[in-house]
PDB file of N, CA, C and O in Angstrom:
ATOM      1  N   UNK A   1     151.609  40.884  -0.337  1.00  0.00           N
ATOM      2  CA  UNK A   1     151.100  41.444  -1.564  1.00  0.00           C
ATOM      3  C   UNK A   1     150.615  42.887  -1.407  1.00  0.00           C
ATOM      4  O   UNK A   1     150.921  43.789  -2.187  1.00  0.00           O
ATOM      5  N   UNK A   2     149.880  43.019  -0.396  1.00  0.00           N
ATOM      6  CA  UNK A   2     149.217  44.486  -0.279  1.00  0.00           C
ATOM      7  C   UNK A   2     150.403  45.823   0.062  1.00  0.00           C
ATOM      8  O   UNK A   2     150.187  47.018  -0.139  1.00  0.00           O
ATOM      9  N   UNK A   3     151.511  45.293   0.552  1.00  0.00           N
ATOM     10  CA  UNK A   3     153.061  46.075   0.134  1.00  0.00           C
ATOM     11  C   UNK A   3     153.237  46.432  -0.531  1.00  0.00           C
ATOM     12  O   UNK A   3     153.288  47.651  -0.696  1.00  0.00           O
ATOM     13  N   UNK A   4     153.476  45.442  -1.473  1.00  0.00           N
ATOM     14  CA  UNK A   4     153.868  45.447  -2.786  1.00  0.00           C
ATOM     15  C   UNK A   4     152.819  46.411  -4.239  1.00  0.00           C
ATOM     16  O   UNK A   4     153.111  46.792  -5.372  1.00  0.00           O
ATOM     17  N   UNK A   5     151.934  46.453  -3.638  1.00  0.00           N
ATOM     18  CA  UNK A   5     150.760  47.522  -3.979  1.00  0.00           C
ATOM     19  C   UNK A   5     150.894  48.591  -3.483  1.00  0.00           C
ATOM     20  O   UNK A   5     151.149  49.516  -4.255  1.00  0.00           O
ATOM     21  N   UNK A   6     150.829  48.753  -2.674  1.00  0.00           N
ATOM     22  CA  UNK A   6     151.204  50.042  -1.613  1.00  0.00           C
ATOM     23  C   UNK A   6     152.218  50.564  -2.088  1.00  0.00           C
ATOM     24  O   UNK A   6     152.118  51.777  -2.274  1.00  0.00           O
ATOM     25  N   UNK A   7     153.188  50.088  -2.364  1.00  0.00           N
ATOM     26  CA  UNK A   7     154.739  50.455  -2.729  1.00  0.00           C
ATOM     27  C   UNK A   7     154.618  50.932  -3.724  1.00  0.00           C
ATOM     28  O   UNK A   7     154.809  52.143  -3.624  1.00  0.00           O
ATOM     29  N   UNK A   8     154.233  50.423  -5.369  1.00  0.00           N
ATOM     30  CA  UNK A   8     153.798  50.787  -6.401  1.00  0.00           C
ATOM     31  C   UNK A   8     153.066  51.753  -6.720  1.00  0.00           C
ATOM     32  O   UNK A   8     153.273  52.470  -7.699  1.00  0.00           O
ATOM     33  N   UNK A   9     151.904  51.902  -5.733  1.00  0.00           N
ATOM     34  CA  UNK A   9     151.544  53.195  -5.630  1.00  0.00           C
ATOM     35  C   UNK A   9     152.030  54.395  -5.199  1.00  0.00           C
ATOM     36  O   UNK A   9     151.727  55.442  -5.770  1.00  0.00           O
ATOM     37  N   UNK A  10     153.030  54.335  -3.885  1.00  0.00           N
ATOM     38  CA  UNK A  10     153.605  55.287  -3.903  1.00  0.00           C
ATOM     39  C   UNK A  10     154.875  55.766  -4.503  1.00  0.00           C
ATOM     40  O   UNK A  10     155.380  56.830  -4.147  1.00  0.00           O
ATOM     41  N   UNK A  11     155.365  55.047  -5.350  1.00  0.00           N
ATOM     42  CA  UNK A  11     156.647  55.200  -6.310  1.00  0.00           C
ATOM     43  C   UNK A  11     155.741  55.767  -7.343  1.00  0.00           C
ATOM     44  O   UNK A  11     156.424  56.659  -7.846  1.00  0.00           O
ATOM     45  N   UNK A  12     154.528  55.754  -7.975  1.00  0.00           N
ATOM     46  CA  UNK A  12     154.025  56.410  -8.610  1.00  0.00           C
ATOM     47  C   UNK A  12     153.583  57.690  -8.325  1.00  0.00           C
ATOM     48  O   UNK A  12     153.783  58.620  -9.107  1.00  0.00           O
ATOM     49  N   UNK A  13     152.998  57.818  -7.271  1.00  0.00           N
ATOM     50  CA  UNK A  13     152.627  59.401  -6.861  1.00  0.00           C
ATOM     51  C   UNK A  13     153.630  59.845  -6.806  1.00  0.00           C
ATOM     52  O   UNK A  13     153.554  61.066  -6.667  1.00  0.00           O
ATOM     53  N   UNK A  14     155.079  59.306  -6.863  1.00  0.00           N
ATOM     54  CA  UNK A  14     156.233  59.802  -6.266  1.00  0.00           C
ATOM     55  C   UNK A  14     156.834  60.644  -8.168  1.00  0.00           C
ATOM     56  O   UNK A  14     156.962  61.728  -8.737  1.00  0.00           O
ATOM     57  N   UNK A  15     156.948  59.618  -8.314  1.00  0.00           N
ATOM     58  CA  UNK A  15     157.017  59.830 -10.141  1.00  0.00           C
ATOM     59  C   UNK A  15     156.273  60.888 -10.408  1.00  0.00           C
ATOM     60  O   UNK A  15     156.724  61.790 -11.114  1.00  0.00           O
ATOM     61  N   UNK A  16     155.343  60.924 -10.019  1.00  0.00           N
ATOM     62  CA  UNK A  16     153.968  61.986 -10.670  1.00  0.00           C
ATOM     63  C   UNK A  16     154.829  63.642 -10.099  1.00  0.00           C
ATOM     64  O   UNK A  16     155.410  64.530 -10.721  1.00  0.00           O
ATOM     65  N   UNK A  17     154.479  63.397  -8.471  1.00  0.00           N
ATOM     66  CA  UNK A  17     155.123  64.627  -7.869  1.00  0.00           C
ATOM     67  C   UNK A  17     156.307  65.471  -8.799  1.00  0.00           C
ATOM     68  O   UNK A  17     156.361  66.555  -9.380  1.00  0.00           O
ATOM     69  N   UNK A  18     156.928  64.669  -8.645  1.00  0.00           N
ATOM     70  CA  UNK A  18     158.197  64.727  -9.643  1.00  0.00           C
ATOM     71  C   UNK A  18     158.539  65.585 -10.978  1.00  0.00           C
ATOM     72  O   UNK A  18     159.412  66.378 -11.331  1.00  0.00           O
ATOM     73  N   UNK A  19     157.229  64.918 -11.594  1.00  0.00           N
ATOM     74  CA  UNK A  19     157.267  65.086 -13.092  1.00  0.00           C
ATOM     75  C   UNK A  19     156.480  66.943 -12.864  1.00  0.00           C
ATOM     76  O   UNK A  19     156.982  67.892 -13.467  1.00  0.00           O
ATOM     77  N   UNK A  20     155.542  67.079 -12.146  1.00  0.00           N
ATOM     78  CA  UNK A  20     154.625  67.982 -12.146  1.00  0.00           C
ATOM     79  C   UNK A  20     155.820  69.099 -10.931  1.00  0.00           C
ATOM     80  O   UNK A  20     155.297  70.194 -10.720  1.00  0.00           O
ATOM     81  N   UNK A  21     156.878  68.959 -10.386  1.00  0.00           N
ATOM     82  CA  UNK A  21     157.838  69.798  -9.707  1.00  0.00           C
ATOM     83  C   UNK A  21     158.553  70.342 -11.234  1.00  0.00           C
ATOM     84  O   UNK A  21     158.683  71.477 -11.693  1.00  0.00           O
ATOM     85  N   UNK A  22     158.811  69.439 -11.592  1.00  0.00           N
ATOM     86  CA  UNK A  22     159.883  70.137 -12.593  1.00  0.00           C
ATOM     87  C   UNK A  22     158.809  70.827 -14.280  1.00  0.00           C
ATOM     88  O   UNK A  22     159.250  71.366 -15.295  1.00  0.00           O
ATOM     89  N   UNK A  23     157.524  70.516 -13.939  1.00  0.00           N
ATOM     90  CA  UNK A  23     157.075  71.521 -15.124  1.00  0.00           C
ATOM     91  C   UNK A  23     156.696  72.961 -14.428  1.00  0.00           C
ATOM     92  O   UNK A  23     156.598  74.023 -15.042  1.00  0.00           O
ATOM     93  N   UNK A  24     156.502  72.770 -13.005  1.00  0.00           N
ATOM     94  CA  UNK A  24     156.247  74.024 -12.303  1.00  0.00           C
ATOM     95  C   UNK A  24     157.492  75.086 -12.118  1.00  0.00           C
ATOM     96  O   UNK A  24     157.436  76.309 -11.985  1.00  0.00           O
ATOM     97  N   UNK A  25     158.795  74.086 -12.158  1.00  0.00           N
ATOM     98  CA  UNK A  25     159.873  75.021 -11.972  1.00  0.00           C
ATOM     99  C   UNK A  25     160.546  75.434 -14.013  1.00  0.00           C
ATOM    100  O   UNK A  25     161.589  76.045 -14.248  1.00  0.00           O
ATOM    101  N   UNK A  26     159.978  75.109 -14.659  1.00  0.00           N
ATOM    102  CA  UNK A  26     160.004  75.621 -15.686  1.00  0.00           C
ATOM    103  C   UNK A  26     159.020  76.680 -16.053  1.00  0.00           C
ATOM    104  O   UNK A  26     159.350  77.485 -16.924  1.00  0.00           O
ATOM    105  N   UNK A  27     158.034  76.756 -15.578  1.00  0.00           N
ATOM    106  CA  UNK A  27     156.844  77.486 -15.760  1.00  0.00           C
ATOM    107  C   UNK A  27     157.285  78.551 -15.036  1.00  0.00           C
ATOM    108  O   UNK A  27     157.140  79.682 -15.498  1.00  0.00           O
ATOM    109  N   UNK A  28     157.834  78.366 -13.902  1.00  0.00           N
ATOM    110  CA  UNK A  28     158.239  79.847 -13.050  1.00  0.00           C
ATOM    111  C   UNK A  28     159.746  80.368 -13.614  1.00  0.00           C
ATOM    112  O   UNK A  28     159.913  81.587 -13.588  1.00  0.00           O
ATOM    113  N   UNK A  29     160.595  79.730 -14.003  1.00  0.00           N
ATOM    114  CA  UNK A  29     161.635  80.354 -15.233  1.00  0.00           C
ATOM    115  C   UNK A  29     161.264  80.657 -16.298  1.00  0.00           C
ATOM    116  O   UNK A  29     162.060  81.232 -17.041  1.00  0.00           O
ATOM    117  N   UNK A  30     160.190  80.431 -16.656  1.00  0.00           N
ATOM    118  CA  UNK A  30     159.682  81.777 -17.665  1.00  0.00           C
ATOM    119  C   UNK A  30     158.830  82.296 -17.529  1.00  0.00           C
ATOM    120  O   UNK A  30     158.224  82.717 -18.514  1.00  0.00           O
ATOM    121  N   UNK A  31     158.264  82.571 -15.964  1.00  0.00           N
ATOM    122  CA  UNK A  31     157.214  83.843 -15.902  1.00  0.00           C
ATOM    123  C   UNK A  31     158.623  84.664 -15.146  1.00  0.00           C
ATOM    124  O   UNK A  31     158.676  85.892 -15.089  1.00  0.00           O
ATOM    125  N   UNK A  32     159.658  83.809 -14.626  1.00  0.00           N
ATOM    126  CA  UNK A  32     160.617  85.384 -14.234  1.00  0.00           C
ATOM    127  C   UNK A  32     161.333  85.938 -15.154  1.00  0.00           C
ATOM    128  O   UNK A  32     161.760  87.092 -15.156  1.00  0.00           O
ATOM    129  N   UNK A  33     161.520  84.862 -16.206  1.00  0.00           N
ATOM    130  CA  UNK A  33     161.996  85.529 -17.813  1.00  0.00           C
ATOM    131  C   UNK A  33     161.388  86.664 -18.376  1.00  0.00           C
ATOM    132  O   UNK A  33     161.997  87.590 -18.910  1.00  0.00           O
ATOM    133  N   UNK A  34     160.156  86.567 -18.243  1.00  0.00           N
ATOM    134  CA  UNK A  34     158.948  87.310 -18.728  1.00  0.00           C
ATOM    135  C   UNK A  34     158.532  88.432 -17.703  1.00  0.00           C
ATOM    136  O   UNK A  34     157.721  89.295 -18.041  1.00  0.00           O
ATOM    137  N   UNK A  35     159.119  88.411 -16.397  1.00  0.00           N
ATOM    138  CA  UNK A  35     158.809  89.356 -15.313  1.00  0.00           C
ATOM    139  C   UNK A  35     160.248  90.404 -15.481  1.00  0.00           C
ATOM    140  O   UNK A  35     160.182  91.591 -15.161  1.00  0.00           O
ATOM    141  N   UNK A  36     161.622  89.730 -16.068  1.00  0.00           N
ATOM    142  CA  UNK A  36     162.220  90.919 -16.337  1.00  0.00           C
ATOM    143  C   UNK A  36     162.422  91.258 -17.849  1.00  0.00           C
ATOM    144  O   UNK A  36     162.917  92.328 -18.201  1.00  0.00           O
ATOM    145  N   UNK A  37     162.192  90.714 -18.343  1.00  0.00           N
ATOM    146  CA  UNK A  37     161.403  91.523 -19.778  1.00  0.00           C
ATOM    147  C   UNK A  37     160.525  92.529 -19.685  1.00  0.00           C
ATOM    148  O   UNK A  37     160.754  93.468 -20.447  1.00  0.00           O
ATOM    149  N   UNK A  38     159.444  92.639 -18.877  1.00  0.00           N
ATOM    150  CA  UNK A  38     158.432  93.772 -18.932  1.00  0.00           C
ATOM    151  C   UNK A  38     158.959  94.696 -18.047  1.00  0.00           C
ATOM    152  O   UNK A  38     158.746  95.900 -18.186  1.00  0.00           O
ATOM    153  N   UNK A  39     159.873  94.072 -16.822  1.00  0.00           N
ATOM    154  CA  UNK A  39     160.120  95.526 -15.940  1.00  0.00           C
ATOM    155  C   UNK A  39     161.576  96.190 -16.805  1.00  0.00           C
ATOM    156  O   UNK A  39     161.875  97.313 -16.400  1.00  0.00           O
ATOM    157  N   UNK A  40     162.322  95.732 -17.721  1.00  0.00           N
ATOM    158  CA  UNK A  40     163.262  96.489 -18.606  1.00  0.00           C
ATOM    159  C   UNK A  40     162.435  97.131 -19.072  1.00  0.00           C
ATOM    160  O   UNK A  40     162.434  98.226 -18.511  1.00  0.00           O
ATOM    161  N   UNK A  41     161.445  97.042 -20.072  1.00  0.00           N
ATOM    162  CA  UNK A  41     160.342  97.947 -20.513  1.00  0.00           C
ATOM    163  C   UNK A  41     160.058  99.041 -20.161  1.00  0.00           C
ATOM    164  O   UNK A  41     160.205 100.137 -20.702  1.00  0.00           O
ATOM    165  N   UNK A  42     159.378  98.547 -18.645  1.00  0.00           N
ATOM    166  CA  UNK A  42     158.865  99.723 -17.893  1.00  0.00           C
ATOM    167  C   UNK A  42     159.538 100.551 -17.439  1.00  0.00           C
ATOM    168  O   UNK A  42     159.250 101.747 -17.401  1.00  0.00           O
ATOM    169  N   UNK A  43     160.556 100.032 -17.018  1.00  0.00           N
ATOM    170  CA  UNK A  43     161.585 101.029 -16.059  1.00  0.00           C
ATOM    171  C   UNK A  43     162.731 101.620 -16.183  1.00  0.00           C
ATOM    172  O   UNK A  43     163.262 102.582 -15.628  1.00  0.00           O
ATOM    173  N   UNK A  44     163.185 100.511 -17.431  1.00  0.00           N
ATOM    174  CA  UNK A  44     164.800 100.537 -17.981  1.00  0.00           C
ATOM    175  C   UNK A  44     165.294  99.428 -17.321  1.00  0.00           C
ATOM    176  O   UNK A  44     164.722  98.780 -16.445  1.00  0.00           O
ATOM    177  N   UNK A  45     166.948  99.157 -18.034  1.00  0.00           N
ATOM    178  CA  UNK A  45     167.321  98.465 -18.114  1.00  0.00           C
ATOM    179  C   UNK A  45     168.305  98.971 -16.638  1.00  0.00           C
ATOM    180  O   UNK A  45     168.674 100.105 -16.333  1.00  0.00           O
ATOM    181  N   UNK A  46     168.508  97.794 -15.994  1.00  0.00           N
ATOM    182  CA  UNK A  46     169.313  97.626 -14.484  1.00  0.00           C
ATOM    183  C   UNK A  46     168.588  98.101 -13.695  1.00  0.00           C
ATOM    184  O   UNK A  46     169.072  98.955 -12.952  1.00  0.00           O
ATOM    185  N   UNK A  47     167.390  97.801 -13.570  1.00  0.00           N
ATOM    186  CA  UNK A  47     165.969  98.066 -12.408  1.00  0.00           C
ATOM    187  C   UNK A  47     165.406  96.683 -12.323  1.00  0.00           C
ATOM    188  O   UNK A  47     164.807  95.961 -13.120  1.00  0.00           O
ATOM    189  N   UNK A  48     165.881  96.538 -10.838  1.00  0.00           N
ATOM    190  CA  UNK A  48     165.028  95.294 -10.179  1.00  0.00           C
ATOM    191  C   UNK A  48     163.360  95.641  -9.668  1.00  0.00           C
ATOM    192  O   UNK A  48     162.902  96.669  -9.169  1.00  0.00           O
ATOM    193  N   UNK A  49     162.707  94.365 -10.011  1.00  0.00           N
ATOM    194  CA  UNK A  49     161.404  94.162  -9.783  1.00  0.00           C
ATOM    195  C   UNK A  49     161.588  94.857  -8.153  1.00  0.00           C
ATOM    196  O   UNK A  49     161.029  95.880  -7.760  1.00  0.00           O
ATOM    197  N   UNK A  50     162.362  94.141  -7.506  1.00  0.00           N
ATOM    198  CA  UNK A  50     162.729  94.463  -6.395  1.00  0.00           C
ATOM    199  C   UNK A  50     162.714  96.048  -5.627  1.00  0.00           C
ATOM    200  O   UNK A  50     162.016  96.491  -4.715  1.00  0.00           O
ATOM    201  N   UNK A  51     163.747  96.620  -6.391  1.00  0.00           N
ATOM    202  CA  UNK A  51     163.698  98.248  -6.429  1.00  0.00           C
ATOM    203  C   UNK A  51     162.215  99.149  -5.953  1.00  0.00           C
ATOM    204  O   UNK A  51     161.813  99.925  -5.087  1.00  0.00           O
ATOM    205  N   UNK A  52     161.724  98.369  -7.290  1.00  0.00           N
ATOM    206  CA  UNK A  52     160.376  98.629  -8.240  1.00  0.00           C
ATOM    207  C   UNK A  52     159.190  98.857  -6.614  1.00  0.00           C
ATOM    208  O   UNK A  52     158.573  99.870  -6.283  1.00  0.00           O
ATOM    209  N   UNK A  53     159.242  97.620  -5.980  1.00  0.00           N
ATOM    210  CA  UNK A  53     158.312  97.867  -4.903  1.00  0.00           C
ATOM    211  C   UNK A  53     158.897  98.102  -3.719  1.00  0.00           C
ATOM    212  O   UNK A  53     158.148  98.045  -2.743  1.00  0.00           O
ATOM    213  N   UNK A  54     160.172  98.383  -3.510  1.00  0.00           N
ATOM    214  CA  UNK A  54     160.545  98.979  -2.142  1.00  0.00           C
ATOM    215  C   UNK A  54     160.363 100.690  -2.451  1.00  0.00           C
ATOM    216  O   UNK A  54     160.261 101.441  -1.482  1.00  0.00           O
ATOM    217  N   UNK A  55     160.334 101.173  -3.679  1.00  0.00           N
ATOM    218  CA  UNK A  55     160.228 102.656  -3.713  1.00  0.00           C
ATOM    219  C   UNK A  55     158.711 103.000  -3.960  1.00  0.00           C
ATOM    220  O   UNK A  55     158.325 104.169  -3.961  1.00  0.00           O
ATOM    221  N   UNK A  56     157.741 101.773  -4.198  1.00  0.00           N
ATOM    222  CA  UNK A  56     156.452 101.805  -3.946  1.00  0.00           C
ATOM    223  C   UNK A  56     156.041 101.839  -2.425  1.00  0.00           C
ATOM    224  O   UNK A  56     154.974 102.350  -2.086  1.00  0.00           O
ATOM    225  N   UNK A  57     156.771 101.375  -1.669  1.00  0.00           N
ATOM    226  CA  UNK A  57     156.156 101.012  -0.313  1.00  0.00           C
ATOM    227  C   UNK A  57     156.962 102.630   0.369  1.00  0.00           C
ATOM    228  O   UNK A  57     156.467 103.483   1.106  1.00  0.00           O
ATOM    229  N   UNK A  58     158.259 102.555  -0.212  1.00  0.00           N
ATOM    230  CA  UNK A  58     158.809 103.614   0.450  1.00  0.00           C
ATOM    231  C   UNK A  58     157.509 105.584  -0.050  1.00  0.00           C
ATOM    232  O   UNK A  58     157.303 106.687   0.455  1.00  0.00           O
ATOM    233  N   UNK A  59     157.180 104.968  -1.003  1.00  0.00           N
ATOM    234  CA  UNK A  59     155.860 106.152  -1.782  1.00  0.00           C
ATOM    235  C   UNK A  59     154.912 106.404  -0.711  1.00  0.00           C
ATOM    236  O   UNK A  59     154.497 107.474  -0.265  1.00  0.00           O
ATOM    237  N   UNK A  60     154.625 105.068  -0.353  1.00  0.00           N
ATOM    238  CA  UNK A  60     153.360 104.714   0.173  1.00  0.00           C
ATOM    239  C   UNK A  60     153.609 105.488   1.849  1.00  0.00           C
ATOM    240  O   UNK A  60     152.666 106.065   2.391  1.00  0.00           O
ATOM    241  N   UNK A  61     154.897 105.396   2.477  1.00  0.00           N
ATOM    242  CA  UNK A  61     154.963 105.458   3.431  1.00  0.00           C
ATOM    243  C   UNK A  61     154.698 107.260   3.704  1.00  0.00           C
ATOM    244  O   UNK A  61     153.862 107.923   4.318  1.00  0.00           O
ATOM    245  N   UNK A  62     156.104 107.606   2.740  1.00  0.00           N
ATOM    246  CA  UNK A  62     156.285 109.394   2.529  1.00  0.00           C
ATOM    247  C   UNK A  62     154.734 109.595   3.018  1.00  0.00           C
ATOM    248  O   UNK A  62     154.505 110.020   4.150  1.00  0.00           O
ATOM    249  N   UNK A  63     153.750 109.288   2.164  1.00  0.00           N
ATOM    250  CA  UNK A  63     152.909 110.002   2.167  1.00  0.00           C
ATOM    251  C   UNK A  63     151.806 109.803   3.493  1.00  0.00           C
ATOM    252  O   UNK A  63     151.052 110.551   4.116  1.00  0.00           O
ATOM    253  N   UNK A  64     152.050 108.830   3.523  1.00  0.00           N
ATOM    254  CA  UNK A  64     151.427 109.189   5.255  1.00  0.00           C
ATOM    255  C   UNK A  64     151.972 109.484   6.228  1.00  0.00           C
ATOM    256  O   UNK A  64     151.479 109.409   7.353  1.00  0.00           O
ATOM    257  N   UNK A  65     153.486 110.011   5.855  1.00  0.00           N
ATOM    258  CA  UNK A  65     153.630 110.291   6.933  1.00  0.00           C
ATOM    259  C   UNK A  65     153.601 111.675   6.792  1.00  0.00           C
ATOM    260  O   UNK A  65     153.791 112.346   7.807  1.00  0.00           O
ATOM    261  N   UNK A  66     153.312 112.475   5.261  1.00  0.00           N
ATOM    262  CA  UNK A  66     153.226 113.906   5.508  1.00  0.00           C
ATOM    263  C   UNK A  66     151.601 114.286   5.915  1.00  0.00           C
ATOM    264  O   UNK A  66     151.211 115.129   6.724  1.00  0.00           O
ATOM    265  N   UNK A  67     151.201 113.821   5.487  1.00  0.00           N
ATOM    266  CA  UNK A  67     149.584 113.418   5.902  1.00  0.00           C
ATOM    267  C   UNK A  67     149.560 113.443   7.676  1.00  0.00           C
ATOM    268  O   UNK A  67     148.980 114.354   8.266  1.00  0.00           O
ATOM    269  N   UNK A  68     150.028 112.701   8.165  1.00  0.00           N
ATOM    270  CA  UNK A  68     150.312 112.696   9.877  1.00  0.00           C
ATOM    271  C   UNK A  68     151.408 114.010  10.302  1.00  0.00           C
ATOM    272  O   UNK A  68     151.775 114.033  11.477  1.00  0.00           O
ATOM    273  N   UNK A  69     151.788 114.803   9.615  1.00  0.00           N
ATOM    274  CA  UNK A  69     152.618 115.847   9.476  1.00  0.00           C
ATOM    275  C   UNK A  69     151.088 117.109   9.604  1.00  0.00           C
ATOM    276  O   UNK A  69     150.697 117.608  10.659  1.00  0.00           O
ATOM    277  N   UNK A  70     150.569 117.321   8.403  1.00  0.00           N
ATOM    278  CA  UNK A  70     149.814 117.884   7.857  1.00  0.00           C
ATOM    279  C   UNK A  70     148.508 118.016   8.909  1.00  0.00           C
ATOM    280  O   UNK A  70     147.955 119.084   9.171  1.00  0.00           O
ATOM    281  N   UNK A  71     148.166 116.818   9.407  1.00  0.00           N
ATOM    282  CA  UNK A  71     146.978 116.704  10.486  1.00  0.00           C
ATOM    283  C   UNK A  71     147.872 117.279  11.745  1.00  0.00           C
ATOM    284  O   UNK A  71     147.242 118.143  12.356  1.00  0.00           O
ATOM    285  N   UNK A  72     148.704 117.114  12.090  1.00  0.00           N
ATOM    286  CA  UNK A  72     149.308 117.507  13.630  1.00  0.00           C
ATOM    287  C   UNK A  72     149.271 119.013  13.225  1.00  0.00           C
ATOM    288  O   UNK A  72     148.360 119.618  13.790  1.00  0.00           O
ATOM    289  N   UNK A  73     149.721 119.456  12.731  1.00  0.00           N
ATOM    290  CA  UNK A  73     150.021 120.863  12.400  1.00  0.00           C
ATOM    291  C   UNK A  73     148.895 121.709  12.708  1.00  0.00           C
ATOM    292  O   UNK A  73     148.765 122.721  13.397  1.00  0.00           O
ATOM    293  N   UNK A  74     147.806 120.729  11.720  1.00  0.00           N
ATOM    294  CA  UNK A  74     146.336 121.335  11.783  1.00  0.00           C
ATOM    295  C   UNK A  74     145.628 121.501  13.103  1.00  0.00           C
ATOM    296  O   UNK A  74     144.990 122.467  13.523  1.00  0.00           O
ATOM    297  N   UNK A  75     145.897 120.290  13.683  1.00  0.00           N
ATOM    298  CA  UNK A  75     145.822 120.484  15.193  1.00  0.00           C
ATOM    299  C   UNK A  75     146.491 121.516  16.365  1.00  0.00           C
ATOM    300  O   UNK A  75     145.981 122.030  17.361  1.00  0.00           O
ATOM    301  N   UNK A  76     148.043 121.597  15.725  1.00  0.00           N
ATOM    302  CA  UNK A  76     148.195 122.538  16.519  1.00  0.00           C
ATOM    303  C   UNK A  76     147.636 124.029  16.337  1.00  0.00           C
ATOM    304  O   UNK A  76     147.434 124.734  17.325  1.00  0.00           O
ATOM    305  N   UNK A  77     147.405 124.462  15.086  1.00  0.00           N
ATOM    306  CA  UNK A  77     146.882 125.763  14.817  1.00  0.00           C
ATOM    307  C   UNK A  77     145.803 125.743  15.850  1.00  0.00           C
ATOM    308  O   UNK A  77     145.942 126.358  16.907  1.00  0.00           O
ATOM    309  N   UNK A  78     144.648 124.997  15.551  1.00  0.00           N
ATOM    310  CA  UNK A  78     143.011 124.965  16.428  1.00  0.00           C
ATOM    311  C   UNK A  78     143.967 125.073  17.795  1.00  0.00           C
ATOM    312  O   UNK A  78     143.869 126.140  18.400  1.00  0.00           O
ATOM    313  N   UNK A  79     144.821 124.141  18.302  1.00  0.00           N
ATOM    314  CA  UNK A  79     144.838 124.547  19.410  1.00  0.00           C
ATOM    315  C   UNK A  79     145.434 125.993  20.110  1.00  0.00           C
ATOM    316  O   UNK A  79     145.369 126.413  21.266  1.00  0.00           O
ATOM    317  N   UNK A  80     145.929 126.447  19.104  1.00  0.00           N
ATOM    318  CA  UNK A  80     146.502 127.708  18.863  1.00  0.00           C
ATOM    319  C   UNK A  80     146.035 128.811  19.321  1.00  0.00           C
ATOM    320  O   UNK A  80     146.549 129.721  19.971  1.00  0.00           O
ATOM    321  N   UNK A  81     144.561 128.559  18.737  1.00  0.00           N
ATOM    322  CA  UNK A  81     143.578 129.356  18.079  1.00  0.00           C
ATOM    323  C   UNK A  81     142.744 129.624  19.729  1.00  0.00           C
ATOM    324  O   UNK A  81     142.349 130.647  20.289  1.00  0.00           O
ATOM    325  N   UNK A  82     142.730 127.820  20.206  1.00  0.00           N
ATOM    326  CA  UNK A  82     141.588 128.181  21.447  1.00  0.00           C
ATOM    327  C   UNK A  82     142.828 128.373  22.895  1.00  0.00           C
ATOM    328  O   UNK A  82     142.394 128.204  24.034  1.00  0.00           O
ATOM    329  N   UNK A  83     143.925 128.632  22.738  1.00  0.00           N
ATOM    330  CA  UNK A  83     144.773 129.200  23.985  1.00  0.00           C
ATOM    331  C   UNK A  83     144.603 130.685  23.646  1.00  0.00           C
ATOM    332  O   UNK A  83     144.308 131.378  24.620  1.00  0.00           O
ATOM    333  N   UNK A  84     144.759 131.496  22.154  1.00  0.00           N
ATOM    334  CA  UNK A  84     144.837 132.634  22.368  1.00  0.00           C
ATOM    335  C   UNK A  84     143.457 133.141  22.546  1.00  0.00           C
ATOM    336  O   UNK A  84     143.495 134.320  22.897  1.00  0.00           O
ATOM    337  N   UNK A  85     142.184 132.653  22.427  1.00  0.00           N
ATOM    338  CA  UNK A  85     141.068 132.581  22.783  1.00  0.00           C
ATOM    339  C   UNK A  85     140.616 132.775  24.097  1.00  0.00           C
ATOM    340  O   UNK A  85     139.780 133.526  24.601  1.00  0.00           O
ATOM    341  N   UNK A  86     141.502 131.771  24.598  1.00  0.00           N
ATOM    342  CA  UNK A  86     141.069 131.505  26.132  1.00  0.00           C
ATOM    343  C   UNK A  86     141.616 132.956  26.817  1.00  0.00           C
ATOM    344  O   UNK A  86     140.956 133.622  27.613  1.00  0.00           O
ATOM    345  N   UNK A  87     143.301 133.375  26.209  1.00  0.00           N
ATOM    346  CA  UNK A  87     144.018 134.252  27.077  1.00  0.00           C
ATOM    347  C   UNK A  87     143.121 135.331  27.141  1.00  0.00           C
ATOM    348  O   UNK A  87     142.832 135.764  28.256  1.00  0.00           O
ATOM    349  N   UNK A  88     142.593 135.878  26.060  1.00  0.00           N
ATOM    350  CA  UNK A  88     142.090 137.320  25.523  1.00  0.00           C
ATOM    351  C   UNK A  88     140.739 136.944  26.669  1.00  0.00           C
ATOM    352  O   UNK A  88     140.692 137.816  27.537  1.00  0.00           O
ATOM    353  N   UNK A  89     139.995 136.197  26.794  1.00  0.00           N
ATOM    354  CA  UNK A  89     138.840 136.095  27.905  1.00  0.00           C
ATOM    355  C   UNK A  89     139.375 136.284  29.419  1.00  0.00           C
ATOM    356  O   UNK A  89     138.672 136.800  30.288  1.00  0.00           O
ATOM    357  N   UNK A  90     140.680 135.819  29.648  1.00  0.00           N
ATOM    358  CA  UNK A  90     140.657 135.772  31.180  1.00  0.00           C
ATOM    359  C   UNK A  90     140.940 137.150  31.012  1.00  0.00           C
ATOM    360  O   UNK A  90     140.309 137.841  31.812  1.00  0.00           O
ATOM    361  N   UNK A  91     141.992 138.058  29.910  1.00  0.00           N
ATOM    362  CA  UNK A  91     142.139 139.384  30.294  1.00  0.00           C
ATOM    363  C   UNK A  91     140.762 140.185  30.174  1.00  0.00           C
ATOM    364  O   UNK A  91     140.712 141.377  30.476  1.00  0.00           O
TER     365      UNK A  91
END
């Protein structure tokens, strides 16, 4: 008997799982319905969401790396600055 309970119960959680998979995979076909609806909006039409954040990350990158451009440079001037410093003292 306690099988047979057991069993019932899990053919039900099983049912349940089930029922609550397929409202989740409807729920996410129309937030991606609704995710390329707003990026046509935003961006135009034949622009992937996709696109959208590889030229964000690719943004993100440019700029530190002119930033790490910008600081080396700066560095080399100072060091620039204290070699022709140094030369003019030993002469």
């Amino acid at each position: 008997m306690p099988d047979r309970v057991s069993n019932r119960e899990d053919r039900q959680a099983y049912l349940s799982l089930q029922a609550s998979c397929k409202e989740l995979r409807s729920a996410i076909s129309a937030l991606s319905a609704r995710c390329a609806v707003e990026t046509e909006k935003r961006f135009g039409a034949g622009v992937k969401l996709a696109h959208v954040e590889a030229l964000a990350i690719n943004r993100t990158l440019e700029e530190m790396r002119e930033a790490a451009r910008r600081e080396e440079e700066n560095n080399y001037r100072q060091l620039d600055k204290r070699v022709v410093s140094y030369v003019r003292c030993i002469r």
